[in-house]
BANU-152120 format. One record per atom (N, C-alpha, C): residue number from 1; x, y, z. Coordinates in Angstrom, 1 decimal, padded with zeros to 4 digits. Layout:
+-----+--------+--------+--------+
! seq !   east !  north !     up !
+-----+--------+--------+--------+
! NUM !      X !      Y !      Z !
...
+-----+--------+--------+--------+
***
This chain:
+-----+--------+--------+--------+
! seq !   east !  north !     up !
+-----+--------+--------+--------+
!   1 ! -021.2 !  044.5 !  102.6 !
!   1 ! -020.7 !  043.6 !  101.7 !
!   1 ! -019.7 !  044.3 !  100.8 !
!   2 ! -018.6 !  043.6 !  100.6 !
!   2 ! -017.3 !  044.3 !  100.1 !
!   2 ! -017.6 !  044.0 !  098.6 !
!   3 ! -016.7 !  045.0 !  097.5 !
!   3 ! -017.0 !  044.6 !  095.9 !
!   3 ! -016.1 !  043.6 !  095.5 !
!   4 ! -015.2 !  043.1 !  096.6 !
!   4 ! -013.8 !  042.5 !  096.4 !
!   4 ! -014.5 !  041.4 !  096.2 !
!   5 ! -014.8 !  040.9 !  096.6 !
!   5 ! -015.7 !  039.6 !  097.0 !
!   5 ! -016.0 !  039.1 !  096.0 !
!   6 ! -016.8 !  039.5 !  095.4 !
!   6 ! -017.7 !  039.6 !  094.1 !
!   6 ! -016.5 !  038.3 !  093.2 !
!   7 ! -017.4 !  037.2 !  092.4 !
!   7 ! -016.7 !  036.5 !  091.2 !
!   7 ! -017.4 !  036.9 !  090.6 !
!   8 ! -016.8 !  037.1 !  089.1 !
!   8 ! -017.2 !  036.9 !  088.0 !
!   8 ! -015.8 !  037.6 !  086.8 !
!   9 ! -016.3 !  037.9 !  085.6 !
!   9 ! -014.7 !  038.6 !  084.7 !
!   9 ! -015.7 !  040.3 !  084.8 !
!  10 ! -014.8 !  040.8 !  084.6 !
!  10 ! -014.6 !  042.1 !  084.2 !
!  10 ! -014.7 !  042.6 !  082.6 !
!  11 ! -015.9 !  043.5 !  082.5 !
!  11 ! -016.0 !  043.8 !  081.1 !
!  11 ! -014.8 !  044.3 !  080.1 !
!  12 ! -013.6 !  044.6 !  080.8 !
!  12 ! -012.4 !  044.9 !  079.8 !
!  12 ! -012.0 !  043.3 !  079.8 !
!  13 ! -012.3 !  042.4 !  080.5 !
!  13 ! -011.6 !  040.9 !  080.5 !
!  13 ! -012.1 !  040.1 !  079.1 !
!  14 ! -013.3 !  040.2 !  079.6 !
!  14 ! -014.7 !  039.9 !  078.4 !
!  14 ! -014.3 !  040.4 !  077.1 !
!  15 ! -014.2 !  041.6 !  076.8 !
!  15 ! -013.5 !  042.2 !  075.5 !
!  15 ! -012.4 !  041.9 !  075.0 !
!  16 ! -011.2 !  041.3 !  075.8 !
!  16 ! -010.2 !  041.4 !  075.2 !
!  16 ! -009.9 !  039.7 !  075.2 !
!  17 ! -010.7 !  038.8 !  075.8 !
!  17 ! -011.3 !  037.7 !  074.9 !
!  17 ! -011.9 !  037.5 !  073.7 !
!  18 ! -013.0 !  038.4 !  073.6 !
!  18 ! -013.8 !  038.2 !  072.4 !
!  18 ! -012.4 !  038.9 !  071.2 !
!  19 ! -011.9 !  040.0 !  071.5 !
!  19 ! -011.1 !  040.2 !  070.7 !
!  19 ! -009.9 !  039.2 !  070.1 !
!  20 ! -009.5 !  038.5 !  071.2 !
!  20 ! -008.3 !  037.2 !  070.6 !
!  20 ! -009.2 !  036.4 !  070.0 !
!  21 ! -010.2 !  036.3 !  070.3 !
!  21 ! -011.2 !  034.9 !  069.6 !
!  21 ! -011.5 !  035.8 !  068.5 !
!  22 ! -011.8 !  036.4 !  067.6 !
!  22 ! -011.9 !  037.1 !  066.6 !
!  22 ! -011.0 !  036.9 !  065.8 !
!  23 ! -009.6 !  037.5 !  066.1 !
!  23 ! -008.8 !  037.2 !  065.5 !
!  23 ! -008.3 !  035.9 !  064.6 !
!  24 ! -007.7 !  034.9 !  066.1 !
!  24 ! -007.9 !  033.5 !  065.7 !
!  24 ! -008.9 !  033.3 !  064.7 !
!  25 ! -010.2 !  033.6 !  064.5 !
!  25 ! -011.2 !  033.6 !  063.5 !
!  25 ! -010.7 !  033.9 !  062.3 !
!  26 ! -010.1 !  034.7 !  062.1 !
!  26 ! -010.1 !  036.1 !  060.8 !
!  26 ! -008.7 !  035.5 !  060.7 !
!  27 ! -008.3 !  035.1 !  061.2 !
!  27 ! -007.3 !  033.6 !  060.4 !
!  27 ! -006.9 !  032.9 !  059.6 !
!  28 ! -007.9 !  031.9 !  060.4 !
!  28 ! -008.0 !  030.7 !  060.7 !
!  28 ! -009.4 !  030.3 !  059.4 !
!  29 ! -010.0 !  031.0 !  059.1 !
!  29 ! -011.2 !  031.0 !  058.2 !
!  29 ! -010.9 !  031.2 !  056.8 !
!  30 ! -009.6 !  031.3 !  056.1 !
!  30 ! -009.3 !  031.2 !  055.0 !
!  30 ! -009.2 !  029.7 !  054.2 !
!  31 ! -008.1 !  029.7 !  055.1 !
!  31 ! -007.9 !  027.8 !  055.6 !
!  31 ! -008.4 !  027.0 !  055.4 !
!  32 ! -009.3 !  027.1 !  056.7 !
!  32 ! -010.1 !  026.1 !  056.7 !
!  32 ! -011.6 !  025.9 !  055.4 !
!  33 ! -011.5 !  027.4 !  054.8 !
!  33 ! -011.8 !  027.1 !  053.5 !
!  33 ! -011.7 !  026.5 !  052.3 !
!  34 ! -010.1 !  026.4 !  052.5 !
!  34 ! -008.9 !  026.3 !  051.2 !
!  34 ! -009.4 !  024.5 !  051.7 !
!  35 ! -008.9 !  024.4 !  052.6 !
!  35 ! -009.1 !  022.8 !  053.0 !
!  35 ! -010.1 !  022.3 !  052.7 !
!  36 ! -011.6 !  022.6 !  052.9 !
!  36 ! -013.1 !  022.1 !  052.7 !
!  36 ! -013.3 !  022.5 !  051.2 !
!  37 ! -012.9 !  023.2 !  050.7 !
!  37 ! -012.8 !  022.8 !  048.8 !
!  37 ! -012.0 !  021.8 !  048.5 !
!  38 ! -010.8 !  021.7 !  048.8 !
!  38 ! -009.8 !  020.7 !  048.5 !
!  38 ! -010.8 !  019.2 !  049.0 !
!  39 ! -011.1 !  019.2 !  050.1 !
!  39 ! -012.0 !  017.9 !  050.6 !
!  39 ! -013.1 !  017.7 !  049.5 !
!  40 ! -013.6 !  018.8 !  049.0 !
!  40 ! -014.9 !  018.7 !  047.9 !
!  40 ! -014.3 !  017.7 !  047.0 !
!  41 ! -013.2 !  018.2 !  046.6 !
!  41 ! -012.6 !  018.1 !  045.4 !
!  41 ! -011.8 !  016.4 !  045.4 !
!  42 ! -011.1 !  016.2 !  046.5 !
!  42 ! -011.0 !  015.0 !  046.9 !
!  42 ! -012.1 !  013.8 !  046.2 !
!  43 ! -013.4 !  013.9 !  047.3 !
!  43 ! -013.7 !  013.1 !  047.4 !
!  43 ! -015.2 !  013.3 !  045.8 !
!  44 ! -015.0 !  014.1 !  045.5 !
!  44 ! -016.1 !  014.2 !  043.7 !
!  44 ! -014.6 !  013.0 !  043.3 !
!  45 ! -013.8 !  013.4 !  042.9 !
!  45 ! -012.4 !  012.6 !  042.5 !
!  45 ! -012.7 !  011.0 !  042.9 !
!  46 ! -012.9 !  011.0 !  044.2 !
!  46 ! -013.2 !  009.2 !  044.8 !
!  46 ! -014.2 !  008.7 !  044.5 !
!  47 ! -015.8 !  010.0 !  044.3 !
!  47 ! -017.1 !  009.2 !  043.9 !
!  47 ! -016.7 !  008.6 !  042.4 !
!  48 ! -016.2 !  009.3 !  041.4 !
!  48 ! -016.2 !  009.3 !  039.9 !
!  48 ! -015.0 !  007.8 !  040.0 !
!  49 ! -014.4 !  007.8 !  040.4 !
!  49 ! -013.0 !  006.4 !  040.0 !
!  49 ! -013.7 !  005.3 !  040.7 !
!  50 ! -014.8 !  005.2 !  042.1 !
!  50 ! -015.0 !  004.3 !  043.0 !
!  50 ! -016.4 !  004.0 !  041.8 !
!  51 ! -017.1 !  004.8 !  041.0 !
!  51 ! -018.3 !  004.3 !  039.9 !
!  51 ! -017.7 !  003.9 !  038.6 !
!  52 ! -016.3 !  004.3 !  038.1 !
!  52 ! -015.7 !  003.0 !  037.4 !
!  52 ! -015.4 !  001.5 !  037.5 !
!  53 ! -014.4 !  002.3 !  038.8 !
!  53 ! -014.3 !  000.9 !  039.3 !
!  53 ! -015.4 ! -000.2 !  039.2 !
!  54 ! -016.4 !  000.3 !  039.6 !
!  54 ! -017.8 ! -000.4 !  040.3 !
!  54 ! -018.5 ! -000.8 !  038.8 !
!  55 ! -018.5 !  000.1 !  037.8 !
!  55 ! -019.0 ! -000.7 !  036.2 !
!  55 ! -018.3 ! -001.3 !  036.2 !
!  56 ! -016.4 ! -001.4 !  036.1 !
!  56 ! -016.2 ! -002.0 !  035.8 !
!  56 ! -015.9 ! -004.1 !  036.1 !
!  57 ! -016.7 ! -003.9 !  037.8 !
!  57 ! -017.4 ! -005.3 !  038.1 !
!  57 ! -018.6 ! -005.5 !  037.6 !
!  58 ! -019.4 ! -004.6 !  037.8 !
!  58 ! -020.9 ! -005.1 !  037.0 !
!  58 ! -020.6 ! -005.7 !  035.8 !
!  59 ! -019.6 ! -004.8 !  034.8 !
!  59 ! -019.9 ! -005.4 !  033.5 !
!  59 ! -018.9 ! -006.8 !  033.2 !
!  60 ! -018.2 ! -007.2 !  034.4 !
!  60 ! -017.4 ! -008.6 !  034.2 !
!  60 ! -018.5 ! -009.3 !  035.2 !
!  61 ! -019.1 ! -009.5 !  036.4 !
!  61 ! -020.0 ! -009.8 !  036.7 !
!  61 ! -021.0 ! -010.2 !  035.9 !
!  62 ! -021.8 ! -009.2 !  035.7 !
!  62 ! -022.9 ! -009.5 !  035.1 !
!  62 ! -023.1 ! -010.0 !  033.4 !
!  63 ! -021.8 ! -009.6 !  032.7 !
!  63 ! -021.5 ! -009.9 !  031.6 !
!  63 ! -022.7 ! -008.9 !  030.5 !
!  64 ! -022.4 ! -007.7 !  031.1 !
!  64 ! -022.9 ! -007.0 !  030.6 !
!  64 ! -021.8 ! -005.7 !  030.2 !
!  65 ! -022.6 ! -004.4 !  029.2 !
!  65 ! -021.8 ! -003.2 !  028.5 !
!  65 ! -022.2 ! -002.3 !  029.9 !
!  66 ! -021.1 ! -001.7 !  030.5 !
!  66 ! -021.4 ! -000.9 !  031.9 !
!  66 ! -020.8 !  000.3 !  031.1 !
!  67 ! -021.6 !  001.7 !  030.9 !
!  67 ! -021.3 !  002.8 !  030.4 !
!  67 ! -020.8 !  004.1 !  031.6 !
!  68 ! -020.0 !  004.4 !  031.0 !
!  68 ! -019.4 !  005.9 !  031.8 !
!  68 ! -019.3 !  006.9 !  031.2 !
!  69 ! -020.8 !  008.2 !  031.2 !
!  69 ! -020.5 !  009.0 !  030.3 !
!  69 ! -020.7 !  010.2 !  031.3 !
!  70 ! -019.9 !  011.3 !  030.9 !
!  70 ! -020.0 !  012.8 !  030.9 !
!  70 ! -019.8 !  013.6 !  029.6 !
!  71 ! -019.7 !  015.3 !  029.9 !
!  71 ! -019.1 !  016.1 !  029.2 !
!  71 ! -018.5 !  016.6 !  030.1 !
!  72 ! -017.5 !  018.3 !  028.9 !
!  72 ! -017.3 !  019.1 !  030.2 !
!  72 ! -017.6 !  019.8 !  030.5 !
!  73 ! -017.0 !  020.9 !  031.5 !
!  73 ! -017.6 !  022.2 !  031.8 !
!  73 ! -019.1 !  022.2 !  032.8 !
!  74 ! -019.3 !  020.4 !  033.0 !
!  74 ! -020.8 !  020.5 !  033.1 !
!  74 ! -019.9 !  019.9 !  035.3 !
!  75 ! -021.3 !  019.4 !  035.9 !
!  75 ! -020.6 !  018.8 !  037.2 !
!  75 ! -021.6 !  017.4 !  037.8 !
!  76 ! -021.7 !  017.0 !  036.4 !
!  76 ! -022.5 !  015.2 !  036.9 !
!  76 ! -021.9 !  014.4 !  035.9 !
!  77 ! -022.2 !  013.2 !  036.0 !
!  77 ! -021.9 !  012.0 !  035.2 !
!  77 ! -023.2 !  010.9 !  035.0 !
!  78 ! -023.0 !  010.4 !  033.7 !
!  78 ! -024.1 !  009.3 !  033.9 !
!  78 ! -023.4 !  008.1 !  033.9 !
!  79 ! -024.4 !  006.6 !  034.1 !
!  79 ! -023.8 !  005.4 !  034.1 !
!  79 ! -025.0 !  005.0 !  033.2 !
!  80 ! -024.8 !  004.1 !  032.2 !
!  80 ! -025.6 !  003.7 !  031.6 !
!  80 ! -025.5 !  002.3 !  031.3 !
!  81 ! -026.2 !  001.2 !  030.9 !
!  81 ! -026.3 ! -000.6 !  031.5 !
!  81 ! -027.0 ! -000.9 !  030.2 !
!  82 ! -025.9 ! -002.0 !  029.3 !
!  82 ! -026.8 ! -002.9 !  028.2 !
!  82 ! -026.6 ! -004.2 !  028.6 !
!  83 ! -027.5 ! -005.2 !  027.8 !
!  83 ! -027.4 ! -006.4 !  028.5 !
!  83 ! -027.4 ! -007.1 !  026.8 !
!  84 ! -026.1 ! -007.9 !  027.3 !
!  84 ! -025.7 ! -009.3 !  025.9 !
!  84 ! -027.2 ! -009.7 !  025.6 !
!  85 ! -028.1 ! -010.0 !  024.6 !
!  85 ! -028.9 ! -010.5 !  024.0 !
!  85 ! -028.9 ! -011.5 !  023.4 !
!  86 ! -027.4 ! -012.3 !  022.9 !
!  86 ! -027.3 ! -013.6 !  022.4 !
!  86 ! -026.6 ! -013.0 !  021.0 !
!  87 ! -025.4 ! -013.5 !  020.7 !
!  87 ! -024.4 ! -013.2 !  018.9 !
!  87 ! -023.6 ! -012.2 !  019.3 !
!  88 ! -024.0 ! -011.2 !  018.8 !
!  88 ! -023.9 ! -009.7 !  018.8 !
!  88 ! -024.5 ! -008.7 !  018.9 !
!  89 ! -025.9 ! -009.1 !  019.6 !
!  89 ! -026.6 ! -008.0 !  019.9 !
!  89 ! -026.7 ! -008.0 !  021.3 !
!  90 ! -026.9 ! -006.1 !  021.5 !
!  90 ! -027.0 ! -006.2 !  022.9 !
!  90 ! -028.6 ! -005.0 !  023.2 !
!  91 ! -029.0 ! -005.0 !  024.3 !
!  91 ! -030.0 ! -004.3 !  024.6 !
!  91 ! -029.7 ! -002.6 !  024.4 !
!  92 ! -031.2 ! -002.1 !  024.2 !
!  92 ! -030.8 ! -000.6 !  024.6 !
!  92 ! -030.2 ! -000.2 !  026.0 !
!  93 ! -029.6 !  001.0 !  025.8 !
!  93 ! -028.8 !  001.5 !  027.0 !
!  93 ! -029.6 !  002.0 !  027.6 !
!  94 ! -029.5 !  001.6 !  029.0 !
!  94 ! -030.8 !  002.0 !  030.8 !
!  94 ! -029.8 !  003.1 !  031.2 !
!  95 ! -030.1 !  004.2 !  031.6 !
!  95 ! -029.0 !  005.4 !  031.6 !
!  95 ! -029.8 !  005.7 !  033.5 !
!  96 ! -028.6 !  005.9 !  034.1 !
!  96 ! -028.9 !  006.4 !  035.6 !
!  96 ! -028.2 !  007.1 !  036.0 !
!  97 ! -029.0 !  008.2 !  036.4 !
!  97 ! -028.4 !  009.5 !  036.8 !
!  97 ! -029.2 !  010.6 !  036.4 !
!  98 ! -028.9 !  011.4 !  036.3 !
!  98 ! -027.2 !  012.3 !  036.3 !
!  98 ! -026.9 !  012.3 !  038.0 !
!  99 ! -025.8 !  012.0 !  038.5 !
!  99 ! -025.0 !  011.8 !  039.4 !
!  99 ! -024.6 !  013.2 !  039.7 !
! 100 ! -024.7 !  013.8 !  040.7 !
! 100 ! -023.9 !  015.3 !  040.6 !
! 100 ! -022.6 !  015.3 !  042.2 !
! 101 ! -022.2 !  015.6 !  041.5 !
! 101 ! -020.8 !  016.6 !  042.0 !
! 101 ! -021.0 !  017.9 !  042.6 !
! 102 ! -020.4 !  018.3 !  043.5 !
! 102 ! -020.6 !  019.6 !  044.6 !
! 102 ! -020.6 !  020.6 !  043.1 !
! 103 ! -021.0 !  021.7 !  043.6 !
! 103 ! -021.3 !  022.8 !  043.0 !
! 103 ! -020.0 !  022.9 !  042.2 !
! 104 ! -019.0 !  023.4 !  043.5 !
! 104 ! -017.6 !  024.0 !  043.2 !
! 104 ! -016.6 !  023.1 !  042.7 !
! 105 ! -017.0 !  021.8 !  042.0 !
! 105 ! -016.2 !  020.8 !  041.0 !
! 105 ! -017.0 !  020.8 !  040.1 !
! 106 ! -016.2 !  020.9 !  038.9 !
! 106 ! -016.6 !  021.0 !  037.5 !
! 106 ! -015.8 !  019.8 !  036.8 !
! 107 ! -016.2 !  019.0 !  035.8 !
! 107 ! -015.4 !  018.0 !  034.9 !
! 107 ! -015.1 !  018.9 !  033.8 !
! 108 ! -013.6 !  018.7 !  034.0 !
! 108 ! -013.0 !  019.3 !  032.3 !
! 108 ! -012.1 !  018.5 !  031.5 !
! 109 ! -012.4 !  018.4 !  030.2 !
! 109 ! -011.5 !  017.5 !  029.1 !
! 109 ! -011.9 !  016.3 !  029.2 !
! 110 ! -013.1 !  015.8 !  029.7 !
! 110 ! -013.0 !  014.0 !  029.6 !
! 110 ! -012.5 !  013.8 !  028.1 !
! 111 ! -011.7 !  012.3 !  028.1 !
! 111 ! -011.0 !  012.2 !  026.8 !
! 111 ! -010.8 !  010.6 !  027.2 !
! 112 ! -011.7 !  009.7 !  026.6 !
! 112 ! -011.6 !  008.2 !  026.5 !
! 112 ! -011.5 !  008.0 !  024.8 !
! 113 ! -010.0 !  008.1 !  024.5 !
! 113 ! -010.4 !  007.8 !  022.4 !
! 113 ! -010.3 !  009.0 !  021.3 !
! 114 ! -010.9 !  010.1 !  022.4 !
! 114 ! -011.3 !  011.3 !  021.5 !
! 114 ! -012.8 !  011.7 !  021.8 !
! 115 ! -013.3 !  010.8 !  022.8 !
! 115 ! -014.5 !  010.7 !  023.4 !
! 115 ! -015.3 !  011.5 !  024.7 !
! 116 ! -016.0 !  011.6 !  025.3 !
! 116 ! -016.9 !  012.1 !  026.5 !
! 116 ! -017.4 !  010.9 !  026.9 !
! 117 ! -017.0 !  009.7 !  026.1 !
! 117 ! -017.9 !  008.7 !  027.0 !
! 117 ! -016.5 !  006.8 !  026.2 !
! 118 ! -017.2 !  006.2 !  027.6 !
! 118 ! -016.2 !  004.3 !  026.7 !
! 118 ! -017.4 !  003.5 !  028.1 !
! 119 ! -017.2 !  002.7 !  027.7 !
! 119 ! -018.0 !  001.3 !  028.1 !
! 119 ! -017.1 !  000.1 !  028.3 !
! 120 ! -016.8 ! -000.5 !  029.7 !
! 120 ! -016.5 ! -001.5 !  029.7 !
! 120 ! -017.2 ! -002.9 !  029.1 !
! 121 ! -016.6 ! -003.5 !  028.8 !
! 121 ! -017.4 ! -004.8 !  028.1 !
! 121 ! -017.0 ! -006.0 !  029.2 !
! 122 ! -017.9 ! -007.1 !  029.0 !
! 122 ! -017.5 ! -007.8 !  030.0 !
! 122 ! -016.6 ! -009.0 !  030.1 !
! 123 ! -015.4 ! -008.1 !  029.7 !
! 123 ! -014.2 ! -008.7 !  029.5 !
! 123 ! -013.5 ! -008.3 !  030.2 !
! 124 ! -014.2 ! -006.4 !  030.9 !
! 124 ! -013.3 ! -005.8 !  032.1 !
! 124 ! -012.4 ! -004.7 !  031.1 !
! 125 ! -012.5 ! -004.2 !  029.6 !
! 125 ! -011.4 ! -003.4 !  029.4 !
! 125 ! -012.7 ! -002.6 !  028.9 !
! 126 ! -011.6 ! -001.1 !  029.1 !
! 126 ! -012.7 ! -000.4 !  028.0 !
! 126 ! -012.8 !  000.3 !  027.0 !
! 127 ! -013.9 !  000.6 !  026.2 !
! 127 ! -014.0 !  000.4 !  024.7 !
! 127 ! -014.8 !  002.0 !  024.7 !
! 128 ! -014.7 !  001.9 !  023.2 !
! 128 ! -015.6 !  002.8 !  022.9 !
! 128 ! -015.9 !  003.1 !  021.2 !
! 129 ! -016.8 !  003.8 !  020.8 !
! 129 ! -017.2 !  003.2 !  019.7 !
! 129 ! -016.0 !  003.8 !  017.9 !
! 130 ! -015.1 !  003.9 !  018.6 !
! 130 ! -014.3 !  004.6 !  017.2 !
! 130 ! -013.6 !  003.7 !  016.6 !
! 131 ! -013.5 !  003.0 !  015.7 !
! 131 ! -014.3 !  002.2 !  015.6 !
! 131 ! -014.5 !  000.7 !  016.4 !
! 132 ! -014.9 !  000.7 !  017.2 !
! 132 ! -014.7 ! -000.2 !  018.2 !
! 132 ! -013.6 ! -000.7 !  018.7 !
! 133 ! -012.4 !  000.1 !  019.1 !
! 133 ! -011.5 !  000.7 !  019.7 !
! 133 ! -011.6 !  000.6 !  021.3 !
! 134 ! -010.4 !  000.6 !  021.8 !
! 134 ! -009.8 !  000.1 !  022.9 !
! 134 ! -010.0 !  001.3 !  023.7 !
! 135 ! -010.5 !  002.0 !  025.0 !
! 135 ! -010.6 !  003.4 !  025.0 !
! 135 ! -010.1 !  004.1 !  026.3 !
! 136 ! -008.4 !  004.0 !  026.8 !
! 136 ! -007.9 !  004.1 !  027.7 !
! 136 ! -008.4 !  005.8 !  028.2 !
! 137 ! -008.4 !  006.4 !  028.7 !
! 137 ! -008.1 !  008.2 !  029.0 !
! 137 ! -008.6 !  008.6 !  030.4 !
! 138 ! -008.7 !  010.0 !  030.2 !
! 138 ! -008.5 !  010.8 !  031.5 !
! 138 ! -010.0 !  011.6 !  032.0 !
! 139 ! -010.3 !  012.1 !  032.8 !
! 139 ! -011.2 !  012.6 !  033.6 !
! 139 ! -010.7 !  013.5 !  034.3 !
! 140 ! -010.2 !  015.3 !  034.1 !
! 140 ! -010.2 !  016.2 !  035.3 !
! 140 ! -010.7 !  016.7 !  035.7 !
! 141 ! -011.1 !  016.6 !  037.2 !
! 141 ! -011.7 !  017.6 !  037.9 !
! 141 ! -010.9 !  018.7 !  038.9 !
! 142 ! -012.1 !  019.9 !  038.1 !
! 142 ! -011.3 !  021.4 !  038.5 !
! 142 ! -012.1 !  022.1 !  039.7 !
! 143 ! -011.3 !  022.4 !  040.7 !
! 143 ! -012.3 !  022.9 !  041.7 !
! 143 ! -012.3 !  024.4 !  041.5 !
! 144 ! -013.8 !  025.4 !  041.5 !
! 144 ! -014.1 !  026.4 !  040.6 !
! 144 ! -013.9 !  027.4 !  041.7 !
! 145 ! -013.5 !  027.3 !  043.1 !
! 145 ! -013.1 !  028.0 !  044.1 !
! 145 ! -012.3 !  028.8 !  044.0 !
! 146 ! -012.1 !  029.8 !  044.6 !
! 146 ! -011.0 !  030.9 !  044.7 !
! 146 ! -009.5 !  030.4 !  044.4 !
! 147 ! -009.5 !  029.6 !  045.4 !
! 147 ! -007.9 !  028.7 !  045.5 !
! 147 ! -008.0 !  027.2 !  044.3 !
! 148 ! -008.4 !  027.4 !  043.1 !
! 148 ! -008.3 !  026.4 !  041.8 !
! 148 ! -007.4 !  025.4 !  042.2 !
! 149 ! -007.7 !  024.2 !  042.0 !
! 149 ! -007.0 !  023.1 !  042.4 !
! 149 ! -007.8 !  021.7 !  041.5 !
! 150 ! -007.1 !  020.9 !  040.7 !
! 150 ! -007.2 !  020.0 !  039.7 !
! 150 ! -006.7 !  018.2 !  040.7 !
! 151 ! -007.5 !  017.4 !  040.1 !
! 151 ! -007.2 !  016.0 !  039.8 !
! 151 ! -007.2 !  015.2 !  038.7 !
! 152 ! -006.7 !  014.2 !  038.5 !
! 152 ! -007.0 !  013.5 !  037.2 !
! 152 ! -007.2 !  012.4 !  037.3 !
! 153 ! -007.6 !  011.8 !  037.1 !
! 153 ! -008.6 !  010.3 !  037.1 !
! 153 ! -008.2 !  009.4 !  035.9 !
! 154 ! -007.2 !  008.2 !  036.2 !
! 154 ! -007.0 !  008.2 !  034.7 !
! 154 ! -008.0 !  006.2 !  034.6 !
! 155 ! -008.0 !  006.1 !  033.1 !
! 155 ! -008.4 !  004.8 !  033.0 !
! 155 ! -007.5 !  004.0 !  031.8 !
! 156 ! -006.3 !  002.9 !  032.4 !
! 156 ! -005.4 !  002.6 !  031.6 !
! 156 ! -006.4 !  001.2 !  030.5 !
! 157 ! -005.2 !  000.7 !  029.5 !
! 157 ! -005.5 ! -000.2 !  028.9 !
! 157 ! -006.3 ! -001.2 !  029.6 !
! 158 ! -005.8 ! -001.6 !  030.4 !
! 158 ! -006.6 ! -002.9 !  031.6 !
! 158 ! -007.8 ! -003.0 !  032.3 !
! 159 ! -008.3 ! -001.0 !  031.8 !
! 159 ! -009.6 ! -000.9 !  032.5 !
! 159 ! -008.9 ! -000.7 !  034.2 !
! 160 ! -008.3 ! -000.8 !  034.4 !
! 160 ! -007.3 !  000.2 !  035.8 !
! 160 ! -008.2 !  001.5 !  036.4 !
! 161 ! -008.4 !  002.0 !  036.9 !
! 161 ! -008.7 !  003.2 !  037.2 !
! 161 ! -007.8 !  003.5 !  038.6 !
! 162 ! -007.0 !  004.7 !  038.3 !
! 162 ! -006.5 !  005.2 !  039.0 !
! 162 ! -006.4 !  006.8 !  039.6 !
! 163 ! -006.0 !  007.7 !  040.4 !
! 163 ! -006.1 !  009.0 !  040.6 !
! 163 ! -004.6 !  009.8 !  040.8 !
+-----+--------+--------+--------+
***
């Protein structure tokens, strides 16, 4: 039986595969990092504007006070839910959450008024309590990764939310 014959690769063949596959790796793995933070960051950005948004139907719906509160430096948010009682009074606030956000997004500067927190009313705009004031503003999120990368979340006079 001849050795010609023989299939299979050759252990220099084998090596100098694993070696281009390596490479490609040691690449290609920065990247694909830089990208899956930015993705983090993305979509913390779409959960926070899509749970505005979303008070801001409950509280025209339901005709109730739909709350959006954070701080900064921290990486959750609450929602909190009062209900019209009849005049001018409304229930205590039902708080749900804390909502969290990937590790590597942090909320910095929320600013509704001068505020960390505003409540749509069920008129659809949002407010907040200085003195019962109209409470348009912003929400950034900072991604705490090597490659730092920011969004801004804003909430106009209309109760709008946009990114």
């Amino acid at each position: 039986m001849s050795l010609r014959n023989q299939k299979g690769f050759s252990l220099v063949e084998l090596a100098v595969v694993l070696v281009i596959s390596g490479l490609i790796l040691a690449f290609s793995t920065p990247s694909l990092n830089r990208y899956l933070q930015q993705a983090r960051l993305r979509d913390a950005a779409s959960r926070i504007a899509g749970e505005m948004r979303l008070a801001r139907q409950k509280a025209v719906t339901k005709n109730n006070k739909i709350w959006f509160w954070t701080w900064g430096n921290v990486n959750y948010y609450w929602i909190g839910e009062q209900t019209w009682q009849g005049g001018s009074t409304w229930s205590g606030t039902t708080w749900k959450g804390p909502y969290y956000l990937p590790s590597t997004v942090v909320v910095k500067n929320p600013n509704f008024g001068g505020l960390n927190y505003f409540w749509y009313k069920p008129d659809g705009l949002p407010w907040n309590g200085i003195p019962e004031t109209r409470a348009p503003g912003t929400v950034t999120l900072i991604s705490t990764a090597a490659d730092p990368d920011t969004i801004r979340i804003n909430v106009d006079m209309s109760g709008s939310v946009w990114q």
